[in-house]
FILO-96707 format. One line per 5 residues: number of its first residue (from 1); for each residue x, y negated, z negated of N, C-alpha, C. Coordinates in Angstrom, 1 decimal. Example, Ala and Ser with C-alpha at 12.3 -4.5 7.8 and 13.67 -1.06 7.14 Angstrom:
<atoms>
1	13.2:5.7:-7.8:12.3:4.5:-7.8:13.2:3.3:-7.8  12.8:2.2:-7.1:13.7:1.1:-7.1:12.9:0.0:-7.9
</atoms>
This chain:
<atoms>
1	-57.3:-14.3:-17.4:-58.7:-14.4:-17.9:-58.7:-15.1:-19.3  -59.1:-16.0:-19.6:-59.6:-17.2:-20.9:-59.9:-16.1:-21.8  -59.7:-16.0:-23.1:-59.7:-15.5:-23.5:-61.6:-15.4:-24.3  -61.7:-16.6:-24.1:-63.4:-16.6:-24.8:-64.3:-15.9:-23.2  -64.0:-16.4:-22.0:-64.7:-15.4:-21.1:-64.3:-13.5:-21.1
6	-63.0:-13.1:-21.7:-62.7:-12.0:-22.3:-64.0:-11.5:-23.1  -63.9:-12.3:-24.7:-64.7:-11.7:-25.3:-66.1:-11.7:-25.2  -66.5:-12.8:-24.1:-67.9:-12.6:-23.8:-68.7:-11.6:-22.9  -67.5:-11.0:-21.8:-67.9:-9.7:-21.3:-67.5:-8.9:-22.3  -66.6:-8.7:-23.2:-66.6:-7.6:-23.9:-67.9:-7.5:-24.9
11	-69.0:-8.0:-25.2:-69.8:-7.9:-25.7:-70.8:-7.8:-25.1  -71.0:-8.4:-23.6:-72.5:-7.7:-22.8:-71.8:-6.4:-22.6  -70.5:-6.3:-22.0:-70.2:-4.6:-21.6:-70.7:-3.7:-22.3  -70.1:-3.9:-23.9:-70.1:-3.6:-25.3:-71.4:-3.0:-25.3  -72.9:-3.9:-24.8:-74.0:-3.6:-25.4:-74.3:-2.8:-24.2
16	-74.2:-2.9:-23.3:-74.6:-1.4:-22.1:-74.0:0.0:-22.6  -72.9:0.0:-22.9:-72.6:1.2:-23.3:-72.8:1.5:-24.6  -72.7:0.8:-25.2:-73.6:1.4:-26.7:-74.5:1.5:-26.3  -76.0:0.9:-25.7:-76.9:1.6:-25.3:-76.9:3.1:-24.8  -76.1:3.5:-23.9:-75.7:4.4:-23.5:-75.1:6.0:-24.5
21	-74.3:5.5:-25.5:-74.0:6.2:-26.4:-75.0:6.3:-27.4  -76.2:5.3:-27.5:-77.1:5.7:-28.4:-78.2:7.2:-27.9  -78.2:6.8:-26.6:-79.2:7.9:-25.7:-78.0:9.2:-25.8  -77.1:9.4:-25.5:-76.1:10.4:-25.8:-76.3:11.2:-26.9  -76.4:10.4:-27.9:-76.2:10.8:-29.4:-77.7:11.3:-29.4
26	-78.5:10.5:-28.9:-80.4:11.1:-29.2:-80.7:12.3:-28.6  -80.0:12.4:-27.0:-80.3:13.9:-26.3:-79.9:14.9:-26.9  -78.0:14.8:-27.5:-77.5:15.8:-27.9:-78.2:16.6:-29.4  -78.7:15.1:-30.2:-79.3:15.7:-31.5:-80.7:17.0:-30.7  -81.6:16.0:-30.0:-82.4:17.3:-29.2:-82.6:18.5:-28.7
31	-81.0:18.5:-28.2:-80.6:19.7:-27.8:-80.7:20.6:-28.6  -79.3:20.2:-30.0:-79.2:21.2:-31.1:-81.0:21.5:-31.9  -81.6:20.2:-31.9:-83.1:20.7:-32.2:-84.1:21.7:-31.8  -83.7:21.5:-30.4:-85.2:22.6:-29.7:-84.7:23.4:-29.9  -84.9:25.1:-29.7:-84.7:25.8:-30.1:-84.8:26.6:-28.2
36	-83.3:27.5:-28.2:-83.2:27.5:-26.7:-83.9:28.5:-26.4  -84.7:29.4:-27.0:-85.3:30.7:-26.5:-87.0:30.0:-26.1  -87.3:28.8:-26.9:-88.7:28.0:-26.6:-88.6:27.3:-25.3  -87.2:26.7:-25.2:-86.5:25.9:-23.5:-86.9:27.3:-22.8  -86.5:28.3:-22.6:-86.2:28.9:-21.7:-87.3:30.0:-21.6
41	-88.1:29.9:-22.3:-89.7:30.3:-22.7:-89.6:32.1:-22.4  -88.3:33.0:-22.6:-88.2:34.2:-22.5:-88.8:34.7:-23.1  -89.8:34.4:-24.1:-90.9:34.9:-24.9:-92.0:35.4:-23.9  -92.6:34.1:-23.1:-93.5:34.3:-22.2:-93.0:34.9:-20.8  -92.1:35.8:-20.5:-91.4:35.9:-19.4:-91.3:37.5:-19.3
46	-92.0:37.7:-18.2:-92.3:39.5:-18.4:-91.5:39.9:-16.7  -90.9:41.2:-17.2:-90.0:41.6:-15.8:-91.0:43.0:-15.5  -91.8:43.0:-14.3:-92.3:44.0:-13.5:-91.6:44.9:-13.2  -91.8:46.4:-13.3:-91.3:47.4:-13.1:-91.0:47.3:-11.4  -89.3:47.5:-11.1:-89.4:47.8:-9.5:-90.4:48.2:-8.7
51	-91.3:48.3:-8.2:-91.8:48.9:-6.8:-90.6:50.4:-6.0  -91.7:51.1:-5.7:-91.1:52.4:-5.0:-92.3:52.8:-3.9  -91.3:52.7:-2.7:-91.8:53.0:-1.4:-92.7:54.5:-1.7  -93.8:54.3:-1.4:-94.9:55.7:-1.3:-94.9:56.2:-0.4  -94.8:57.8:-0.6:-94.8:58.2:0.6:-95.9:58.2:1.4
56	-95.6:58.0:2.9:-96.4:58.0:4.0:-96.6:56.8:4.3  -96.4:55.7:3.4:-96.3:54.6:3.8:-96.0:54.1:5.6  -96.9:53.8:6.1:-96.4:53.6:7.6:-95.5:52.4:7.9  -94.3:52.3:8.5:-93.3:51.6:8.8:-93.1:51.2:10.4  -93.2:49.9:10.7:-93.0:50.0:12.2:-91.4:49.4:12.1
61	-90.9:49.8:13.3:-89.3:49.6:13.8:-89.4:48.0:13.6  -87.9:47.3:13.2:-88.1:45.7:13.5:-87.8:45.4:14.9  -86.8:47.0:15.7:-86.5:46.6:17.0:-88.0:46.5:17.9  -89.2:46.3:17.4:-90.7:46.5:18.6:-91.0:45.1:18.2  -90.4:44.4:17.3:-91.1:42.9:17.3:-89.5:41.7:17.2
66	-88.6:42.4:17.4:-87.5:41.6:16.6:-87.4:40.4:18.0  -87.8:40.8:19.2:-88.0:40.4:20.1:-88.5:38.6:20.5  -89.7:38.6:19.1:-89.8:37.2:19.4:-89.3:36.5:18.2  -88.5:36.6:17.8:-87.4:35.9:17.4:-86.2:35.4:18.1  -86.1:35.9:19.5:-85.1:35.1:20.3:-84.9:33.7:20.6
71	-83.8:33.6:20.5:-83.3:31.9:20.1:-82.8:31.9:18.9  -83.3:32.6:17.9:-83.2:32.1:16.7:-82.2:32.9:16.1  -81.5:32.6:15.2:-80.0:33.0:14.8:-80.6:33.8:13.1  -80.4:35.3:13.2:-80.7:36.4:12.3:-80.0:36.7:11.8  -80.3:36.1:10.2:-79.2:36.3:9.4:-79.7:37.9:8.1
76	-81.1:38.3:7.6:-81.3:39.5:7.2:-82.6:39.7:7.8  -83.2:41.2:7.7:-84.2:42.1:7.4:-84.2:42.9:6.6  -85.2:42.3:5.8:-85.2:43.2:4.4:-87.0:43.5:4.1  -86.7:45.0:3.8:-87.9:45.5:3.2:-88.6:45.4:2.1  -90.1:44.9:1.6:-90.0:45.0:0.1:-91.8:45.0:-0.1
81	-91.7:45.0:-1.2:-93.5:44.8:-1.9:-93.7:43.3:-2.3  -94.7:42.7:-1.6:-95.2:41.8:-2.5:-97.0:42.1:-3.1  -96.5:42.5:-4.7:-97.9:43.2:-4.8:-98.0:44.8:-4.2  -98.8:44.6:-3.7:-98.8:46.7:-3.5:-99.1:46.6:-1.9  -98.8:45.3:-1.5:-98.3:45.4:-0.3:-97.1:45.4:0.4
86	-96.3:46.1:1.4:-94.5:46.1:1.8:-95.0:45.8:3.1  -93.9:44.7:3.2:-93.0:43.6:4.2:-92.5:43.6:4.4  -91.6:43.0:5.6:-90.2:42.9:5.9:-89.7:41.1:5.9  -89.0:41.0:4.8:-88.7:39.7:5.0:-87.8:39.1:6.0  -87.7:38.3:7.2:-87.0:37.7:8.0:-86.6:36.6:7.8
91	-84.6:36.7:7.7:-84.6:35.8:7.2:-83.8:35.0:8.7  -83.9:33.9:8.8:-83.6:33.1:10.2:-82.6:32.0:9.7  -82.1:31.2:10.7:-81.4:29.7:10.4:-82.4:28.7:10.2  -83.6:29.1:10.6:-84.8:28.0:10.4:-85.3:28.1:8.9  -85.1:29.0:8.0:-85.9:29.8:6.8:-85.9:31.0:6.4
96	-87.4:31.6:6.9:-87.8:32.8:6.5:-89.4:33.1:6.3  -89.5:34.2:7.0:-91.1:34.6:7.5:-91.4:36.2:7.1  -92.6:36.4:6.8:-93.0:37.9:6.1:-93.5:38.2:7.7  -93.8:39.6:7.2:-94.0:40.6:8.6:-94.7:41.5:7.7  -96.0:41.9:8.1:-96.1:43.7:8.0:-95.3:44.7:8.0
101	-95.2:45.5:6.7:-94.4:46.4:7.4:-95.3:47.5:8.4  -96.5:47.6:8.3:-97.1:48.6:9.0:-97.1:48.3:10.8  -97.3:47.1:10.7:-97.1:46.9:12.0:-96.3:45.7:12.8  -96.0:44.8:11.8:-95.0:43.9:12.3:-95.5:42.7:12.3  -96.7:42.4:12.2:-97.8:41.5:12.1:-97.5:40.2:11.5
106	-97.6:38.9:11.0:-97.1:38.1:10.4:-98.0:38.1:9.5  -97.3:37.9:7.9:-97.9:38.0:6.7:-97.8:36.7:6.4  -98.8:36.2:5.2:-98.5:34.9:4.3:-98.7:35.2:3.4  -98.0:34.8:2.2:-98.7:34.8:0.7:-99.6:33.4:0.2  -101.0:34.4:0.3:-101.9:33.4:-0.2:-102.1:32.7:-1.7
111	-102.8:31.9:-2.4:-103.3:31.3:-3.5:-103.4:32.9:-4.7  -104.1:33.9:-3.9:-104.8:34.6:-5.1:-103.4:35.6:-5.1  -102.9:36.3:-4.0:-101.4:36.9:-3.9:-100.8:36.1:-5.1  -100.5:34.6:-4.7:-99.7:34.5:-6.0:-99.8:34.5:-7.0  -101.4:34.0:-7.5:-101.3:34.1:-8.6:-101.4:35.5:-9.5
116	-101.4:36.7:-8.6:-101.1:37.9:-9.0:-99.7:38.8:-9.3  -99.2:37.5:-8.5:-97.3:38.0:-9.0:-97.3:37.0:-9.7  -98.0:35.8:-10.3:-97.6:34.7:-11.4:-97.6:35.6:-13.0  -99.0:36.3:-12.6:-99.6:37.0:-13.5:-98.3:38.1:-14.3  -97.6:39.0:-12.9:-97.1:39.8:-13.0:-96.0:39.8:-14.0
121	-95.6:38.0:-13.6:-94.2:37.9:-14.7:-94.5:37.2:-15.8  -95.5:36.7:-16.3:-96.1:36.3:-17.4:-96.6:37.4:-18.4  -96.1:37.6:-19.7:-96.2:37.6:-20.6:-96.9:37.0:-21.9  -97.2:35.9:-21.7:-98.6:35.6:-22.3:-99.9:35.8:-22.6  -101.1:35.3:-23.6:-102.1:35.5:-23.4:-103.1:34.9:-22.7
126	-102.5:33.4:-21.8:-103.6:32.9:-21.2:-103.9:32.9:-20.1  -105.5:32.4:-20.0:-106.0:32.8:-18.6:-105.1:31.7:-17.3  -105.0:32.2:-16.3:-104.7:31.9:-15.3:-105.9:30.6:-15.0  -105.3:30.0:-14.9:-106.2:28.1:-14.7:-106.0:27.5:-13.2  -104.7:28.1:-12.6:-104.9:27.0:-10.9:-103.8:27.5:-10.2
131	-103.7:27.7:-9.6:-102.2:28.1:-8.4:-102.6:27.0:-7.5  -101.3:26.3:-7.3:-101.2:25.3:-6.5:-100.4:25.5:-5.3  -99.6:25.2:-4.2:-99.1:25.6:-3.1:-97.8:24.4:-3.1  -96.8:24.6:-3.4:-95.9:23.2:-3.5:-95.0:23.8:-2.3  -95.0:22.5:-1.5:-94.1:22.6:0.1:-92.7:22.4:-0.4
136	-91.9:22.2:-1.6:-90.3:21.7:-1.8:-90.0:21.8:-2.8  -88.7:21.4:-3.1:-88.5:21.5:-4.6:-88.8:20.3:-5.1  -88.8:20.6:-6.4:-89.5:19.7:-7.6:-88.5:19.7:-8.6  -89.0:18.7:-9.5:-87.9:18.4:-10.7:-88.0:20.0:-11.6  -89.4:20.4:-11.3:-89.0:21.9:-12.2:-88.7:23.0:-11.5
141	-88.6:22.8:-9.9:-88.2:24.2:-9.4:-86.3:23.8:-8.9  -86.0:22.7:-8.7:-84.8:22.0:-8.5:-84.4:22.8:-6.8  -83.8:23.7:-7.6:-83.2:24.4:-5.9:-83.5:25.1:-4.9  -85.1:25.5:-5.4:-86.1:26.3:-4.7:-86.6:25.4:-4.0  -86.6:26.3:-2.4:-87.6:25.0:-1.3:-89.5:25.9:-2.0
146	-90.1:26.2:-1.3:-91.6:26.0:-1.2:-92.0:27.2:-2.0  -92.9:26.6:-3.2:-93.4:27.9:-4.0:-94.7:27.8:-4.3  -95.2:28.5:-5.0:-96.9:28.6:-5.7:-96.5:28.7:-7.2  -97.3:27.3:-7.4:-97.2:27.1:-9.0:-98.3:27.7:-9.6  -98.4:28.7:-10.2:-99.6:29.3:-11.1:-99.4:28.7:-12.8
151	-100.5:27.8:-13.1:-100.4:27.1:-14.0:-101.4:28.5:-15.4  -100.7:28.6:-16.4:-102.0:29.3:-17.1:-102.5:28.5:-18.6  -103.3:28.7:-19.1:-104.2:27.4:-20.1:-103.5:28.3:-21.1  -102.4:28.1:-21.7:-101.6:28.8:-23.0:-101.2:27.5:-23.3  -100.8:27.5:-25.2:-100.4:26.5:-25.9:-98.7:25.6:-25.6
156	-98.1:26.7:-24.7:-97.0:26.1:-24.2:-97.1:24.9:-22.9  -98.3:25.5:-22.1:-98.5:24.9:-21.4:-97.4:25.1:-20.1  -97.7:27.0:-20.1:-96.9:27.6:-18.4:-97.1:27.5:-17.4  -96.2:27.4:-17.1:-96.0:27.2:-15.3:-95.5:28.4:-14.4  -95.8:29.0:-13.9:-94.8:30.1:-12.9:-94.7:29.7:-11.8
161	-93.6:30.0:-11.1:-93.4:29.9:-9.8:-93.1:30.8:-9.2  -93.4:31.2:-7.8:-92.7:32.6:-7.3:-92.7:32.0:-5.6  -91.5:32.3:-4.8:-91.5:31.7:-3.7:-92.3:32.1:-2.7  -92.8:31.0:-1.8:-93.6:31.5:-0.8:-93.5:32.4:0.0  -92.0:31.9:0.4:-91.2:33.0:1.3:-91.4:34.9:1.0
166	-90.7:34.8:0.0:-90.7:36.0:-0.5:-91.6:36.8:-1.9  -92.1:35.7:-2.7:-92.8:36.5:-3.0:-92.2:36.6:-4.6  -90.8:36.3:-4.4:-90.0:36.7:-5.9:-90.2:35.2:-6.6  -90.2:35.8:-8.4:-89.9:35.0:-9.1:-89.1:33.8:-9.3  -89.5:32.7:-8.9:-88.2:31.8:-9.4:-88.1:31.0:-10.5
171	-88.9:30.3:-11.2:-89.5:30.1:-12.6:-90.5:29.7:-13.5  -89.9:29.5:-14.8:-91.3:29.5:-15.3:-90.6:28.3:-16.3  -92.2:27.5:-16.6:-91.6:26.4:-17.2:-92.2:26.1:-18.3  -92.2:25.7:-19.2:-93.1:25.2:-20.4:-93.0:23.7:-21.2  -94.3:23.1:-22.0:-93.6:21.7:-22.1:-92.6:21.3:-23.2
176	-91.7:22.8:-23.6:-90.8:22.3:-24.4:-89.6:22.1:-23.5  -89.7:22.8:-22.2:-88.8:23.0:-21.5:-88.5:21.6:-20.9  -89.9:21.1:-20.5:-89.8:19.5:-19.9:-89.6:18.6:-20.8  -89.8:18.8:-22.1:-89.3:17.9:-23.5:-87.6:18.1:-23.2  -87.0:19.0:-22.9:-85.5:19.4:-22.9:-85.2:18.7:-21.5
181	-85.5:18.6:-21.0:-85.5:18.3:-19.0:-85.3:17.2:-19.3  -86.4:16.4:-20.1:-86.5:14.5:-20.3:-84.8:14.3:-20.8  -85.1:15.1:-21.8:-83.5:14.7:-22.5:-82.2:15.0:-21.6  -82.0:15.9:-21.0:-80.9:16.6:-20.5:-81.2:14.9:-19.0  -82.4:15.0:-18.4:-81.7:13.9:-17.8:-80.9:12.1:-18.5
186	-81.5:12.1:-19.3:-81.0:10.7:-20.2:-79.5:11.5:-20.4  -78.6:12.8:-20.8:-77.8:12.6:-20.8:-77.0:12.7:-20.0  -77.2:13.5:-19.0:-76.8:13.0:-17.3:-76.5:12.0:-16.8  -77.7:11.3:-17.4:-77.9:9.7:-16.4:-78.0:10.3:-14.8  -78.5:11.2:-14.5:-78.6:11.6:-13.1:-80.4:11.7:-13.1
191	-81.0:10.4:-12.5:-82.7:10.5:-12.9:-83.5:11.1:-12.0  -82.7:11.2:-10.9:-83.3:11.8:-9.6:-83.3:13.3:-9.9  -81.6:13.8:-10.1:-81.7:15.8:-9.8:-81.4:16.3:-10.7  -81.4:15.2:-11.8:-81.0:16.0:-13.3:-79.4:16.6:-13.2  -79.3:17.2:-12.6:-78.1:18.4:-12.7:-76.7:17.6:-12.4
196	-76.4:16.0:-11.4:-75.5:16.3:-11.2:-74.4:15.3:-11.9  -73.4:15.5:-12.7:-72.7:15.1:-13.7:-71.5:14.2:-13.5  -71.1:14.2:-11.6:-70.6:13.1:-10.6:-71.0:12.4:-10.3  -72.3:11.7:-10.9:-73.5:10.5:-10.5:-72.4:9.3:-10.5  -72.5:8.2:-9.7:-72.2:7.0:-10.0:-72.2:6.7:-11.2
201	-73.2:6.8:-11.7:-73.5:5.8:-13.3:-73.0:6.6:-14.1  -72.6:7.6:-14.1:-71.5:8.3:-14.9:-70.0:8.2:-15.0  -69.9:7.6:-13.5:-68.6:7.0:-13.6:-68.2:6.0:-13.9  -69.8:4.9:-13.7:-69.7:4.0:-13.9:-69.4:3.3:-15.7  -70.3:4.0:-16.3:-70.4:4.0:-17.6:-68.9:4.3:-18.1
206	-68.6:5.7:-17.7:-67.3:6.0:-18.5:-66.3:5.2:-18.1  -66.2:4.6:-16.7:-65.1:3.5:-16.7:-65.1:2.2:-17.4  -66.6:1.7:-17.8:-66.6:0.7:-18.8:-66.4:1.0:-20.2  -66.6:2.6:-20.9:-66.3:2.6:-21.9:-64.5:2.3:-21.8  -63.8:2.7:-20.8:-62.7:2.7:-20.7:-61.8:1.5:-20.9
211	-62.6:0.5:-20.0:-62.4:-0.6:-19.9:-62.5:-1.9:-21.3  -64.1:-1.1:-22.2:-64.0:-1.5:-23.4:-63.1:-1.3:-24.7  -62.4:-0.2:-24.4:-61.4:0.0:-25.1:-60.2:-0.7:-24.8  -59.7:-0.8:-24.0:-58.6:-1.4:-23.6:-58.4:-2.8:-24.0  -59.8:-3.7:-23.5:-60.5:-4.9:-24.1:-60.0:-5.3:-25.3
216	-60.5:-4.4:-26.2:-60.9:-4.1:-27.4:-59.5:-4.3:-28.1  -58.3:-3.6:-27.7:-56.9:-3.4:-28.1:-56.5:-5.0:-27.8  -56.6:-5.7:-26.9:-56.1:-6.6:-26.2:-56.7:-7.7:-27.1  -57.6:-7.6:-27.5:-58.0:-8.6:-28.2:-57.8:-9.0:-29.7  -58.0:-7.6:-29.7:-57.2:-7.3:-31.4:-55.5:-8.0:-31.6
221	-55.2:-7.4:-30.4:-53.7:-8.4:-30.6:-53.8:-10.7:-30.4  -54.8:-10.6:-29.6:-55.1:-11.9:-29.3:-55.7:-12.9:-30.8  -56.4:-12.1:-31.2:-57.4:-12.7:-31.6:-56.5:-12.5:-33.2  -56.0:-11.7:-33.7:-55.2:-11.5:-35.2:-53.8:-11.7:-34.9  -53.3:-12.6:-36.2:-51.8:-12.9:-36.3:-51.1:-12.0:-37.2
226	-49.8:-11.9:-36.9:-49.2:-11.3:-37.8:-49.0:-11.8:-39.2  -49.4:-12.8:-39.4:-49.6:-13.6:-40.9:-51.2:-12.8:-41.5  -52.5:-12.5:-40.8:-53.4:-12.1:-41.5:-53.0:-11.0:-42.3  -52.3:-10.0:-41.9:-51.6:-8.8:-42.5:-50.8:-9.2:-43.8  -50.3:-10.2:-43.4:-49.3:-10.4:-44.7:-49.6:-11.0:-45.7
231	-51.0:-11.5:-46.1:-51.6:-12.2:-47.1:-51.4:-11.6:-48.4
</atoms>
């Protein structure tokens, strides 16, 4: 390689990855800035006292309904409260479905259900403003399939989530959290899942900083004589 087409990729390369190391250096200052208990909004984040089976509570057998689930490959049955109601959660290879526990009945968790377990794990003062019904994961539920987002009108601007399925908490978001989210993907470079740190462009990048180093040596010997030193 000519040595002037040398230096002329080493300076577009040059300027991709400096761009690159500039957004590095801006996320990481970010990081140390926010303050991680405001990310992770534990402030606004309240844990509900367990639930305890009452007595007399009526229970039907799962062997009087397990019946039409045939076909389908049963991986748990589990008992629980959603709210001051108890179900049996079914869990299948297709998902997972609520049941009565009194009679075996098929349950759903509706809009106002959730937003009364949103309520449950919030710790805040504001009013409850919208429960929404999200079918998948999202950039702020990531690994959660289908939840109810109970949004409440507080200055952080919360979010809860609790799964369709079950009923449980999965989380709660705020917009310092998505201020941290923006950043944490710029230093990923992963724009789609955020999370994953084996992206192409991460290999990509670190093999050209690689590549610009090496450049960089090579040219130093090319480009200076042993006479400049000895002036």
């Amino acid at each position: 390689m000519k040595l002037l087409t040398l230096r002329k990729l080493h300076k577009w390369v040059g300027l991709i990855v400096g761009l690159q190391l500039v957004l590095w250096s801006v996320s990481g200052l970010m990081f140390a800035w926010l303050d991680h208990h405001s990310v992770s909004g534990e402030a606004l984040q309240a844990s509900p006292a367990p639930p305890l089976l009452p007595a007399g509570q009526p229970l039907s057998e799962p062997a009087e309904w397990v019946g039409q689930h045939s076909g389908q490959t049963l991986h748990e049955i589990r008992l629980q409260a959603i709210g001051d109601k108890w179900v049996y959660r079914v869990a299948h290879a297709d998902g997972a479905e609520l049941r009565r526990a009194a009679d075996g009945s098929p349950y759903a968790i509706d809009a106002g259900t959730a937003g009364a377990l949103a309520r449950s794990h919030y710790a805040g003062h504001g009013p409850l403003r919208k429960v929404t019904y999200v079918p998948g994961p999202t950039l702020e539920t990531r690994k959660f399939g289908a939840t109810w987002k109970a949004e409440f009108a507080d200055e952080a601007g919360t979010a809860v989530y609790v799964e369709a399925d079950s009923g449980a908490f999965a989380a709660l978001r705020t917009d310092t959290w998505r201020v941290f989210d923006f950043f944490w993907m710029l230093h990923t470079m992963d724009y789609a899942g955020r999370d994953n740190f084996n992206n192409p462009l991460v290999i990509l990048i670190g093999t050209a900083g690689l590549w610009i180093a090496l450049t960089g040596l090579l040219l130093v010997f090319r480009v200076f004589k042993r006479a400049d030193f000895l002036r």
